[in-house]
DSSP file (Angstrom, degrees, kcal/mol; ACC not computed):
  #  RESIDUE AA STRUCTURE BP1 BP2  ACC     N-H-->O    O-->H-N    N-H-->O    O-->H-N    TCO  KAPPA ALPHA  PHI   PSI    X-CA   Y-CA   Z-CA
    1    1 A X              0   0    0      0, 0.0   142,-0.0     0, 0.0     0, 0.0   0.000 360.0 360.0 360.0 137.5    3.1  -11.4  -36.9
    2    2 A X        -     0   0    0    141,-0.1     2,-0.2     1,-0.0   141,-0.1  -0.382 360.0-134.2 -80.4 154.5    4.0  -11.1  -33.3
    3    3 A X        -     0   0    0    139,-0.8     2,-0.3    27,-0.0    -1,-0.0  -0.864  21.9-125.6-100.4 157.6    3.0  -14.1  -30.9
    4    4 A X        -     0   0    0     -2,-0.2     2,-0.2     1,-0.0    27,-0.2  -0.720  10.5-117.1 -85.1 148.3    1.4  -13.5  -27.7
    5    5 A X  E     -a   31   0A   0     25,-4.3    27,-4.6    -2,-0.3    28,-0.4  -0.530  19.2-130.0 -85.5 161.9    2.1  -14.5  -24.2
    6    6 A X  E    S+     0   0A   0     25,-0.3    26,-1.5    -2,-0.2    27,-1.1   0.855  82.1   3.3 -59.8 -94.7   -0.2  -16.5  -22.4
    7    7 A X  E     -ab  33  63A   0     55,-1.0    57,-2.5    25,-0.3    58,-1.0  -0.819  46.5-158.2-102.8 133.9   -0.3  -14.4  -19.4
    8    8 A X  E     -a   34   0A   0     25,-0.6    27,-0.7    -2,-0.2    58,-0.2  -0.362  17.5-159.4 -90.9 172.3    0.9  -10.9  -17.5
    9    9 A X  E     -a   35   0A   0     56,-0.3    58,-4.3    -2,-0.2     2,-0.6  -0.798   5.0-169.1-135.2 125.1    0.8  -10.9  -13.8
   10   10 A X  E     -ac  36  67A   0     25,-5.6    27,-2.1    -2,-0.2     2,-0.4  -0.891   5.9-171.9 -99.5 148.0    0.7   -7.1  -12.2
   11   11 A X  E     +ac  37  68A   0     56,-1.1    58,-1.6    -2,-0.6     2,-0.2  -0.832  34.1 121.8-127.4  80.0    1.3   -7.5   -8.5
   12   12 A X        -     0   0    0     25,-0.8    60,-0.1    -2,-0.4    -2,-0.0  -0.892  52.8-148.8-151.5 153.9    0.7   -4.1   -6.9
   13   13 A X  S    S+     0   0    0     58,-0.4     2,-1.2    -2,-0.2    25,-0.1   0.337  77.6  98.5-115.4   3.2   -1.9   -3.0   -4.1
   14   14 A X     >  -     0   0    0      1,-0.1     4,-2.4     2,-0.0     5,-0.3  -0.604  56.0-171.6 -60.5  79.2   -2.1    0.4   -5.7
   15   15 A X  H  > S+     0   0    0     -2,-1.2     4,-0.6     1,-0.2    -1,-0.1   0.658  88.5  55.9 -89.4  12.1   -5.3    0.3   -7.9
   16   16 A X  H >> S+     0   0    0      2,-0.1     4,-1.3     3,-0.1     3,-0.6   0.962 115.4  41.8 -61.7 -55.9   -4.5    3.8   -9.7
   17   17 A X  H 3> S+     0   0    0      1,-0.3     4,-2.7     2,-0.2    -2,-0.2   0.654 110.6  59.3 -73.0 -29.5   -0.8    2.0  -10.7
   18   18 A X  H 3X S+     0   0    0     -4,-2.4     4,-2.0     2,-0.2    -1,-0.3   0.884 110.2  43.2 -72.1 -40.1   -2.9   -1.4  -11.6
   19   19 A X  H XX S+     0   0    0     -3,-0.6     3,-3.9    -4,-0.6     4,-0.8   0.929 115.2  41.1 -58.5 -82.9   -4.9    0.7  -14.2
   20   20 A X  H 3X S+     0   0    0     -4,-1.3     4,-1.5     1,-0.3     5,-0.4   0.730 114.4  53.0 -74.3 -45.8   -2.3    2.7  -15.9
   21   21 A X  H 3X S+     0   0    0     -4,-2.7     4,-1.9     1,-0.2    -1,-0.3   0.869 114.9  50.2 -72.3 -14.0    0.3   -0.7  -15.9
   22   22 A X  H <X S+     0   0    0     -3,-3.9     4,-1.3    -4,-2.0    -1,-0.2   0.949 109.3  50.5 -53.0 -47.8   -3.1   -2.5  -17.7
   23   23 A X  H  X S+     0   0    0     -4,-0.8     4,-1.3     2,-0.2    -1,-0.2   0.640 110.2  42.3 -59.4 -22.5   -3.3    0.2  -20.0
   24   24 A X  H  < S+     0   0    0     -4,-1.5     4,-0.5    -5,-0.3    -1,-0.2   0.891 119.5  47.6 -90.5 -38.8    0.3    0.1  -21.2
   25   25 A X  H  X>S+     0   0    0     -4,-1.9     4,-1.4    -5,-0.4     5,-1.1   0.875 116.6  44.4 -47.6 -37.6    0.0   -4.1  -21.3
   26   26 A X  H ><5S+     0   0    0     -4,-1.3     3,-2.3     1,-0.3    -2,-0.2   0.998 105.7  59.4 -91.2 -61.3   -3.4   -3.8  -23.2
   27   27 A X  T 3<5S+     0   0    0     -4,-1.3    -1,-0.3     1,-0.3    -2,-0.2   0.469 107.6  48.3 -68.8  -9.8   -2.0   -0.9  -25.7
   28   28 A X  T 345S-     0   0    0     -4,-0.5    -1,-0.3    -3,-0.2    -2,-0.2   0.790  92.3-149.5 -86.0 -41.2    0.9   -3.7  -26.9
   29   29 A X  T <<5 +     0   0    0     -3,-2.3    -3,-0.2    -4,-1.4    -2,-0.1   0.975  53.6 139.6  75.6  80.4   -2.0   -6.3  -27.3
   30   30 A X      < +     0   0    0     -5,-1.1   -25,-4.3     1,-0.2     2,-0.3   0.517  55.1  57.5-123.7  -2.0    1.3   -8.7  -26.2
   31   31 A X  E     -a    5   0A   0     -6,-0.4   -25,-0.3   -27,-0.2   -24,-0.2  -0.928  54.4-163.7-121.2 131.1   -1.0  -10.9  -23.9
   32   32 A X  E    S+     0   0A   0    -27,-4.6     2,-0.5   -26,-1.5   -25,-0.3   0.541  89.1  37.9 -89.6  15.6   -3.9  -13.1  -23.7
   33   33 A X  E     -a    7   0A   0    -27,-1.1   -25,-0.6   -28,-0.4     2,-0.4  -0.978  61.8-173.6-136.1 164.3   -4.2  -13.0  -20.5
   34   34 A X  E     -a    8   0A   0     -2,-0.5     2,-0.6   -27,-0.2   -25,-0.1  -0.791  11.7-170.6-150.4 107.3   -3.7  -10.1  -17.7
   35   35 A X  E     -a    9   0A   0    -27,-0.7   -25,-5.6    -2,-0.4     2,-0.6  -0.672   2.0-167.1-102.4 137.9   -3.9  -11.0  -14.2
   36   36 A X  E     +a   10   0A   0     -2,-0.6     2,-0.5   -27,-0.2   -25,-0.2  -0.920   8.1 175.6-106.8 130.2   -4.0   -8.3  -11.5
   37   37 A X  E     -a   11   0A   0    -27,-2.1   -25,-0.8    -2,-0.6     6,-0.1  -0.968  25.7-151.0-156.1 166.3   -3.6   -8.8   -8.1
   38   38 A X  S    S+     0   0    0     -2,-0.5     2,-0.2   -27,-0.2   -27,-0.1   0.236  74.1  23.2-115.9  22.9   -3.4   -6.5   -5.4
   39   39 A X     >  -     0   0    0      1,-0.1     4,-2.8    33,-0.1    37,-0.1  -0.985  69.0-118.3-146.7-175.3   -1.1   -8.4   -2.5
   40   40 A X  H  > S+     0   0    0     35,-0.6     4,-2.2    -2,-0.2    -1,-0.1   0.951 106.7  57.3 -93.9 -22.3    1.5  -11.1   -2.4
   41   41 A X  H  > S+     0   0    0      2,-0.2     4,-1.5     1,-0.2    -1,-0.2   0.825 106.4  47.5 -39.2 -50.1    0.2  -13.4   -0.5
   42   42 A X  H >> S+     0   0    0      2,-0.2     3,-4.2     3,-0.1     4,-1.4   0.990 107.1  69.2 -64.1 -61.3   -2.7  -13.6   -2.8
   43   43 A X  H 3X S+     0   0    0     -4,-2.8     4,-2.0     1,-0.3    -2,-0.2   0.874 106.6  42.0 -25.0 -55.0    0.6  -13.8   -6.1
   44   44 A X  H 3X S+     0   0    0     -4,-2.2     4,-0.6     2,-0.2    -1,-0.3   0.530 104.3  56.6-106.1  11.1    1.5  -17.0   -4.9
   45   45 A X  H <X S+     0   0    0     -3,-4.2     4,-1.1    -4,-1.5    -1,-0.2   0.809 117.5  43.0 -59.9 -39.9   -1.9  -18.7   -4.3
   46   46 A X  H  X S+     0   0    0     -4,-1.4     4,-1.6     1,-0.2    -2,-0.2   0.653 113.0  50.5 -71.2 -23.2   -2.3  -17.8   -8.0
   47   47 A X  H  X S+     0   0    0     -4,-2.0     4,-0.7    -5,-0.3    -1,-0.2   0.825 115.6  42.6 -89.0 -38.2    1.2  -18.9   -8.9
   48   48 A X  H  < S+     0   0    0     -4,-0.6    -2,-0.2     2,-0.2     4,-0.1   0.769 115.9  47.5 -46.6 -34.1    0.6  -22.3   -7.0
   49   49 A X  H >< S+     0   0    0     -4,-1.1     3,-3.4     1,-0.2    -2,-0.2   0.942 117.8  44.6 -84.3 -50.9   -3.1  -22.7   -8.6
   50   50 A X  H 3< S+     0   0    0     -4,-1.6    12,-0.3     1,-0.2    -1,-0.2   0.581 100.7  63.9 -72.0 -17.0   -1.3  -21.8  -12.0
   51   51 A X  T 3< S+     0   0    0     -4,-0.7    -1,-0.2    40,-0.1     2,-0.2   0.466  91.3 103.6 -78.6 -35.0    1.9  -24.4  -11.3
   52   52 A X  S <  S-     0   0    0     -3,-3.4     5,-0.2    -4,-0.1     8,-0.1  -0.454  80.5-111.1 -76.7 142.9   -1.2  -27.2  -11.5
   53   53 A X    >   -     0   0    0     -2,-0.2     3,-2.3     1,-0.1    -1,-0.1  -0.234  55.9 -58.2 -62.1 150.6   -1.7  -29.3  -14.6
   54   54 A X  T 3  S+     0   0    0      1,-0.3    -1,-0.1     2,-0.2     0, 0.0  -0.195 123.4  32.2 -59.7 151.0   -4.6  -28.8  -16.6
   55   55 A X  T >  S+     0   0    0     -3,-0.1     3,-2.0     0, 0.0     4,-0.4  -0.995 120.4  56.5 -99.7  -0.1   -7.5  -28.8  -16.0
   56   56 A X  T <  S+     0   0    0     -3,-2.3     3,-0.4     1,-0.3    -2,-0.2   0.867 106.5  51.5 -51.9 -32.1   -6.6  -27.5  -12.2
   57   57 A X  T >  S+     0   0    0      1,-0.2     3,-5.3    -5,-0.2    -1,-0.3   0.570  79.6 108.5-105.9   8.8   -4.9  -24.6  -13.5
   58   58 A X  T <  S+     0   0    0     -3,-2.0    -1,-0.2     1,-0.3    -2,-0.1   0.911  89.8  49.4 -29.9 -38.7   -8.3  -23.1  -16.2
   59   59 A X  T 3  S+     0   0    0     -3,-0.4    -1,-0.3    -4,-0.4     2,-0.2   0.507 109.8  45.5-108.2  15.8   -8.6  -20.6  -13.9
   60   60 A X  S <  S-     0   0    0     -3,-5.3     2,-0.5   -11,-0.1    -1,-0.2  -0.866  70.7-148.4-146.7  92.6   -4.9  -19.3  -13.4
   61   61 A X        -     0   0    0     -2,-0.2   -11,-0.2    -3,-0.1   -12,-0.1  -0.604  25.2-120.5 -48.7 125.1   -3.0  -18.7  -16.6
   62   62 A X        -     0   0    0     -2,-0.5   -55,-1.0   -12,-0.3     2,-0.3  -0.251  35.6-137.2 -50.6 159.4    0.8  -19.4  -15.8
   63   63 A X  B     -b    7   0A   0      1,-0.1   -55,-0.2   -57,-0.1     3,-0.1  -0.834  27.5-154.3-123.6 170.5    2.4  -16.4  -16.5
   64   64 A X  S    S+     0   0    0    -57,-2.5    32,-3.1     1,-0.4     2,-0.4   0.695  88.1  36.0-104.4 -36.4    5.9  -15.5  -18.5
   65   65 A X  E     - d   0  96A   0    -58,-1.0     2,-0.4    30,-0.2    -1,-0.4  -0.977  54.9-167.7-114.1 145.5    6.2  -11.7  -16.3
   66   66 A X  E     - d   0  97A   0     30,-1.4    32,-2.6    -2,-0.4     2,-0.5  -0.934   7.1-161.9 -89.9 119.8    5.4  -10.8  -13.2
   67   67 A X  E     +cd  10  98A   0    -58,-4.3   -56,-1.1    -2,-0.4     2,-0.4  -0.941  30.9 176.5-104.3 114.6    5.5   -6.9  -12.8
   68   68 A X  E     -c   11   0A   0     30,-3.1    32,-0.4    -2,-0.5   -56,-0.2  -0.928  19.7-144.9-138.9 130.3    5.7   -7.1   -8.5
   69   69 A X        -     0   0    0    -58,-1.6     8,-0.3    -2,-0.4    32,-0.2  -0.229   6.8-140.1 -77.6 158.3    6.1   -3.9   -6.4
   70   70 A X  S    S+     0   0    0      1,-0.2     7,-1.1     6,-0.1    -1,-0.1   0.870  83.8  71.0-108.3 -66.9    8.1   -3.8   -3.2
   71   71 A X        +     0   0    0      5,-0.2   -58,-0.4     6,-0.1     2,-0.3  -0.242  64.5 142.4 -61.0 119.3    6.0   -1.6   -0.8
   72   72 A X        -     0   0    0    -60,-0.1     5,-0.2   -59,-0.1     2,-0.1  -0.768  51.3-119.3-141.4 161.0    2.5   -3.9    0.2
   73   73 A X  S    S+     0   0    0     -2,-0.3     2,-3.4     1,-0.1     0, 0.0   0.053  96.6  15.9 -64.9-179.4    0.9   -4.1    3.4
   74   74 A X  S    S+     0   0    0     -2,-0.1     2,-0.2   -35,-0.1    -1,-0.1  -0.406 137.6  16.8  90.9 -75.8    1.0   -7.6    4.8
   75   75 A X  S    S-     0   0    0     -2,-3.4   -35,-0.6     0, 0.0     2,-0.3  -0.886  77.9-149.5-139.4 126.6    3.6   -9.1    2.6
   76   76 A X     >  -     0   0    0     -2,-0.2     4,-2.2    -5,-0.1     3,-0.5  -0.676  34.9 -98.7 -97.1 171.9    5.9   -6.9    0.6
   77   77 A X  H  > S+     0   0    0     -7,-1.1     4,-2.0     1,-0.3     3,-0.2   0.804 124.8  51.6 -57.3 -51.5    7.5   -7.7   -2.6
   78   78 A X  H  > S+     0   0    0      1,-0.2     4,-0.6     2,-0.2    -1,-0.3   0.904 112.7  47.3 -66.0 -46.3   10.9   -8.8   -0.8
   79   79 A X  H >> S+     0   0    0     -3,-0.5     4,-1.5     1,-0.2     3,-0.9   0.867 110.5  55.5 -61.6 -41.4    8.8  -11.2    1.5
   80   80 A X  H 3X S+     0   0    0     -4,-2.2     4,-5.5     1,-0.2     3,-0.3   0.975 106.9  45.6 -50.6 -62.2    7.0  -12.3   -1.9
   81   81 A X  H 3X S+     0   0    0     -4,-2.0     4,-0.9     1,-0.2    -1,-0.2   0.579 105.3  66.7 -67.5  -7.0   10.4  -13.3   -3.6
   82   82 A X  H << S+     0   0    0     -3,-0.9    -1,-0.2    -4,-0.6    -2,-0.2   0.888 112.6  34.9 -69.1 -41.6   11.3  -15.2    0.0
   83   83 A X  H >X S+     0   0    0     -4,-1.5     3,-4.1    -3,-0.3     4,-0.8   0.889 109.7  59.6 -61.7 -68.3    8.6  -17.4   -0.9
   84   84 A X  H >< S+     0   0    0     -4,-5.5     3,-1.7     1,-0.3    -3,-0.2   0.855  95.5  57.2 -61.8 -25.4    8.8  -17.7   -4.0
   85   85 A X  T 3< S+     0   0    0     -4,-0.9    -1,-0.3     1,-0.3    -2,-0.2   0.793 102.6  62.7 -53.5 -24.2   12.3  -19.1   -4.4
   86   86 A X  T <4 S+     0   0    0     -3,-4.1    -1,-0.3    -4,-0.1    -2,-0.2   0.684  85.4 103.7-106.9 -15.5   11.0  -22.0   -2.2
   87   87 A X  S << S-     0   0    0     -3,-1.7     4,-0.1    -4,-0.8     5,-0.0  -0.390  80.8-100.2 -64.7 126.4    8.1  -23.0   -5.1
   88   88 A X    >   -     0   0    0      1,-0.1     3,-2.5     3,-0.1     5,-0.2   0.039  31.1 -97.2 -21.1 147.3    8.7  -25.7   -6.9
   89   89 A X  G >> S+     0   0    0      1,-0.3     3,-2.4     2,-0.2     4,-1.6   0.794 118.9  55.1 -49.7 -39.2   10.1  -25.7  -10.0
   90   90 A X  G 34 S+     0   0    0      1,-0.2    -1,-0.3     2,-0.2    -2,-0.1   0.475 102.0  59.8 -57.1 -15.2    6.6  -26.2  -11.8
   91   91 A X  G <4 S+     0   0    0     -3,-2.5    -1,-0.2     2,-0.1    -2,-0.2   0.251 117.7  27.1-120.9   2.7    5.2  -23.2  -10.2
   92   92 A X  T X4 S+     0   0    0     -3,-2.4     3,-1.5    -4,-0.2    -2,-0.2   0.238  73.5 164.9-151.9  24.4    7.7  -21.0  -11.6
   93   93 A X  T 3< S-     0   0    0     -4,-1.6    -2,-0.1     1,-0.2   -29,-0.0   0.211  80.8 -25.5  23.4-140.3    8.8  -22.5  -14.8
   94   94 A X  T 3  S+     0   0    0      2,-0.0    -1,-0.2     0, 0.0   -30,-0.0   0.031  87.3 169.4 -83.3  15.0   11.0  -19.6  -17.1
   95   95 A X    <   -     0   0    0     -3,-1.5     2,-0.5     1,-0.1   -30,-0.2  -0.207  31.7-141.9 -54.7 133.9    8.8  -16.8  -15.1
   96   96 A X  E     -d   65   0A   0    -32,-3.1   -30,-1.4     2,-0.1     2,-0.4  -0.945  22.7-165.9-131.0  97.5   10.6  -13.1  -16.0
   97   97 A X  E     -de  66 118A   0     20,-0.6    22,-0.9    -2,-0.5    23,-0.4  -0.783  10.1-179.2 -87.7 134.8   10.2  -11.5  -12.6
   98   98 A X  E     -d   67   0A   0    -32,-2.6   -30,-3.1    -2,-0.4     2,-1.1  -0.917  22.3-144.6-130.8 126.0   10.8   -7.6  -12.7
   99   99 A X  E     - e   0 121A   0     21,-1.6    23,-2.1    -2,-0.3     2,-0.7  -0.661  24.3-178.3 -67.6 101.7   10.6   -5.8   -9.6
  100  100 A X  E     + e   0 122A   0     -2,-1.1    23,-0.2   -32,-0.4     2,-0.2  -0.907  20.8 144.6-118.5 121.9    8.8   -1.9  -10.5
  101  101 A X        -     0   0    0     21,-1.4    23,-0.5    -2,-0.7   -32,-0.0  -0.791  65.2-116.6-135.6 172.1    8.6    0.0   -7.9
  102  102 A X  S    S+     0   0    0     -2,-0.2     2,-0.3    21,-0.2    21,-0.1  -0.256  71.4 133.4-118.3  40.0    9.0    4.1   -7.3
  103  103 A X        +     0   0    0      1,-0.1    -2,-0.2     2,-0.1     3,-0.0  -0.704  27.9 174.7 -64.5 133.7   12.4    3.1   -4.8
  104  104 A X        +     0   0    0     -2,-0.3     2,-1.5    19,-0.1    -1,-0.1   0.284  42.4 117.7-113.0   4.6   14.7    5.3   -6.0
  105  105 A X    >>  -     0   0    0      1,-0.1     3,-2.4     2,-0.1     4,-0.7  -0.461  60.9-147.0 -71.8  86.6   16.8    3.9   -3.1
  106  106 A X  H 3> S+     0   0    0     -2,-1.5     4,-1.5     1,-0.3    -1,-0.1   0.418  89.2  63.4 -23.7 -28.2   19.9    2.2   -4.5
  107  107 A X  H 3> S+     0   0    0      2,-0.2     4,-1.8     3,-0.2    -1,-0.3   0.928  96.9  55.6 -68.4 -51.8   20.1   -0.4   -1.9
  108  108 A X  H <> S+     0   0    0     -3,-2.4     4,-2.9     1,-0.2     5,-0.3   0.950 106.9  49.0 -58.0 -48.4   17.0   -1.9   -2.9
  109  109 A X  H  < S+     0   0    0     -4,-0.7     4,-0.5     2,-0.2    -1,-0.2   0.834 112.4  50.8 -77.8  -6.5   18.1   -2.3   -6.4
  110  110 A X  H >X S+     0   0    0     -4,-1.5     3,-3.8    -3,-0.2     4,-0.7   0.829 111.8  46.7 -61.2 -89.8   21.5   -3.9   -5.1
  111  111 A X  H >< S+     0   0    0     -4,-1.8     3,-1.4     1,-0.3    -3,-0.2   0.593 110.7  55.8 -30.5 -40.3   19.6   -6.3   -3.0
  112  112 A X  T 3< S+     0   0    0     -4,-2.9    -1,-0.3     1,-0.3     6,-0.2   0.639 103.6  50.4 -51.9 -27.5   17.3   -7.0   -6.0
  113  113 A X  T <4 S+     0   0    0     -3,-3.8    -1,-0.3    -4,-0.5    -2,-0.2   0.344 104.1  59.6-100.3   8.9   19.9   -8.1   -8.3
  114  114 A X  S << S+     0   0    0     -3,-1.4     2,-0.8    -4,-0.7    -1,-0.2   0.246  86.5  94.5-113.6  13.9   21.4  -10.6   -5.6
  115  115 A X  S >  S-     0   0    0      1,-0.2     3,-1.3    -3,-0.2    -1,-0.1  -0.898  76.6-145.6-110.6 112.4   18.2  -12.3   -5.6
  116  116 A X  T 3  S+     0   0    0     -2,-0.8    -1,-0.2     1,-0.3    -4,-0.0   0.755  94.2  46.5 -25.1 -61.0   18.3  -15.1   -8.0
  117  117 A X  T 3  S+     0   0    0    -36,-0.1   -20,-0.6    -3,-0.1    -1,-0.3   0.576  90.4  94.8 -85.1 -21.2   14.7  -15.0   -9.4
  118  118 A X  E <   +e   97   0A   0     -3,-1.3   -20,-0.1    -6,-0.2     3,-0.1  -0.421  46.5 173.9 -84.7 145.3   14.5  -10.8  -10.0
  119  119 A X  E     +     0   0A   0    -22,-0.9     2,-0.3     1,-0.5   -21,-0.2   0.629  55.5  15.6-127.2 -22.0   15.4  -10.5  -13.2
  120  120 A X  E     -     0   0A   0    -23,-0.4   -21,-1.6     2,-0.1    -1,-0.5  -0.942  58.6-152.6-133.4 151.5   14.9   -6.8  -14.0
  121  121 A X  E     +e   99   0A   0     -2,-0.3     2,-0.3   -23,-0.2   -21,-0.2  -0.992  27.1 167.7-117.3 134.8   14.6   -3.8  -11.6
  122  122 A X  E     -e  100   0A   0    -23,-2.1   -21,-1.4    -2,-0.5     4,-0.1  -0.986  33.9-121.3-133.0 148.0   12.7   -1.0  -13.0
  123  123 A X        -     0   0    0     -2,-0.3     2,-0.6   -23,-0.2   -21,-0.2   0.094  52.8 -77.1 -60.8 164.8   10.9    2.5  -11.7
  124  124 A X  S    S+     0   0    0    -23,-0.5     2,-0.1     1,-0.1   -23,-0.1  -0.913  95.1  83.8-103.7 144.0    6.9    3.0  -12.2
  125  125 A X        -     0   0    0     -2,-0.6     2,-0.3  -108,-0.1     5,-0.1   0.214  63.1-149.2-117.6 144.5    5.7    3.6  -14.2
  126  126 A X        -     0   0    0   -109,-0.2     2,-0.3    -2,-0.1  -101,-0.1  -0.246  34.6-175.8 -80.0 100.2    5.1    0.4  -16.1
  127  127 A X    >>  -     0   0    0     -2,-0.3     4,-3.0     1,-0.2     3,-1.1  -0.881  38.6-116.1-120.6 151.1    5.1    2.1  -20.1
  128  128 A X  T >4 S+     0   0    0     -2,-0.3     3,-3.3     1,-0.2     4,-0.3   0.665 125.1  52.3 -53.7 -88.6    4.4    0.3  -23.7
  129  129 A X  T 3> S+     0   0    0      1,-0.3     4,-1.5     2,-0.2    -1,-0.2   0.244 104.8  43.1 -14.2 -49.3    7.8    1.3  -24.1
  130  130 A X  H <> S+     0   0    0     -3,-1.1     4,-1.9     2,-0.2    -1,-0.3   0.778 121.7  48.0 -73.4 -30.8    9.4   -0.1  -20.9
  131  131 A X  H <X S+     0   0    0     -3,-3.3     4,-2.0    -4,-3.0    -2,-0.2   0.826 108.3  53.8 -59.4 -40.9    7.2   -3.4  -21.9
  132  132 A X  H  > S+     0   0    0     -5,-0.3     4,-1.1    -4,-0.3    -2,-0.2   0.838 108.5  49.1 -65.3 -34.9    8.3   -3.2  -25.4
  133  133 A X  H  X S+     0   0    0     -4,-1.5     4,-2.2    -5,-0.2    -2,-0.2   0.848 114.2  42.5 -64.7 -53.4   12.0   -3.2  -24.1
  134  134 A X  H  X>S+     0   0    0     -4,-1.9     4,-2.6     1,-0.2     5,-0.8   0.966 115.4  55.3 -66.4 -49.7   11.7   -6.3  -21.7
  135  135 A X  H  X5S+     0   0    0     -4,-2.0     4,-4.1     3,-0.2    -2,-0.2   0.857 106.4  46.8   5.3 -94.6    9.7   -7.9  -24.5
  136  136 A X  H  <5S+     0   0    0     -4,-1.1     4,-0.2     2,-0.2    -2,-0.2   0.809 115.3  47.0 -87.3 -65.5   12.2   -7.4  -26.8
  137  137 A X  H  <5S+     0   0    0     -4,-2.2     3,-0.3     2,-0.1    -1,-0.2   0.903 119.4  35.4 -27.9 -79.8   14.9   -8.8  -24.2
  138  138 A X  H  <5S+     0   0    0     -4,-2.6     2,-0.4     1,-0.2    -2,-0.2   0.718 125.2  33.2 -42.9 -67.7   13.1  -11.9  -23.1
  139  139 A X     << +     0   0    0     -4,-4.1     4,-0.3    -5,-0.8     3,-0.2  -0.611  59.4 151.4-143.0 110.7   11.5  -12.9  -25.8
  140  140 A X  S >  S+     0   0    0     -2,-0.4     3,-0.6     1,-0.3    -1,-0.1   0.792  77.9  65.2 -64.0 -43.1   13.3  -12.3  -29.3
  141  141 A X  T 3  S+     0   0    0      1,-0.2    -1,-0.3    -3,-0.2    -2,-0.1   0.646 112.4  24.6 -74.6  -6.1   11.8  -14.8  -30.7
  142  142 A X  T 3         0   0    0     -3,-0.2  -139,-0.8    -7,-0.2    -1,-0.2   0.452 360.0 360.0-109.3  -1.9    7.9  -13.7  -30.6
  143  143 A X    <         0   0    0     -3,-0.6    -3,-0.2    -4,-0.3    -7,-0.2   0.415 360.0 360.0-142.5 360.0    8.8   -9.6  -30.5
């Protein structure tokens, strides 16, 4: 019997791309929890809130992936990962960052792979398949 993870996080302000990557998450059943949220700013109030010991964090599963897209307004995904290296350890435990994005621009996945915390770069769209494969990677021992 497969185990589930506690929590997804999609990180996209696209909410056609937020559906379809739910739908591929939900169609694995791999999660109990699936958090969406649609900038980055907002990712790492929820990655702080989620960093707290219980009972502080009930209302923000920690997550084991983060799916985070590079074009947002605001804050973009690069801006995101600027941040996030600075969190404390607690606030990003073993977290399996993969940047998916529709860059086909080669630079961006150089730069992504010199950034510690990226762990995959992948193209959109976010498919059971491409889930089953990081899965699979990441963690052998539950898939």
């Amino acid at each position: 019997m497969k185990m589930k993870l506690n929590c997804i996080l999609l990180v996209d302000d696209d909410e056609p791309t937020n559906f379809l990557n739910k739908l591929a998450v939900e169609e694995l059943e791999c999660t109990e929890h699936i958090r969406i949220i649609p900038g980055a700013r907002e990712a790492l109030d929820y990655l702080t809130c989620a960093g707290q010991p219980a009972p502080l964090n009930q209302d923000c599963p920690a997550p084991e992936i983060i799916f985070l897209d590079i074009n947002m307004p605001a804050m973009d995904g690069w801006e995101f990962l600027q941040k996030y290296e600075t969190l404390p350890a607690a606030h990003k435990s073993s977290i399996i960052v993969v940047m998916l994005t529709t860059s086909f621009n080669p630079e961006d996945e150089l730069k992504a792979r010199n950034i510690q915390s990226v762990t995959e770069f992948r193209n959109k769209p976010l498919t059971p398949d491409l889930l089953q494969d990081i899965l699979q990677k990441y963690f052998p021992d539950k898939y």
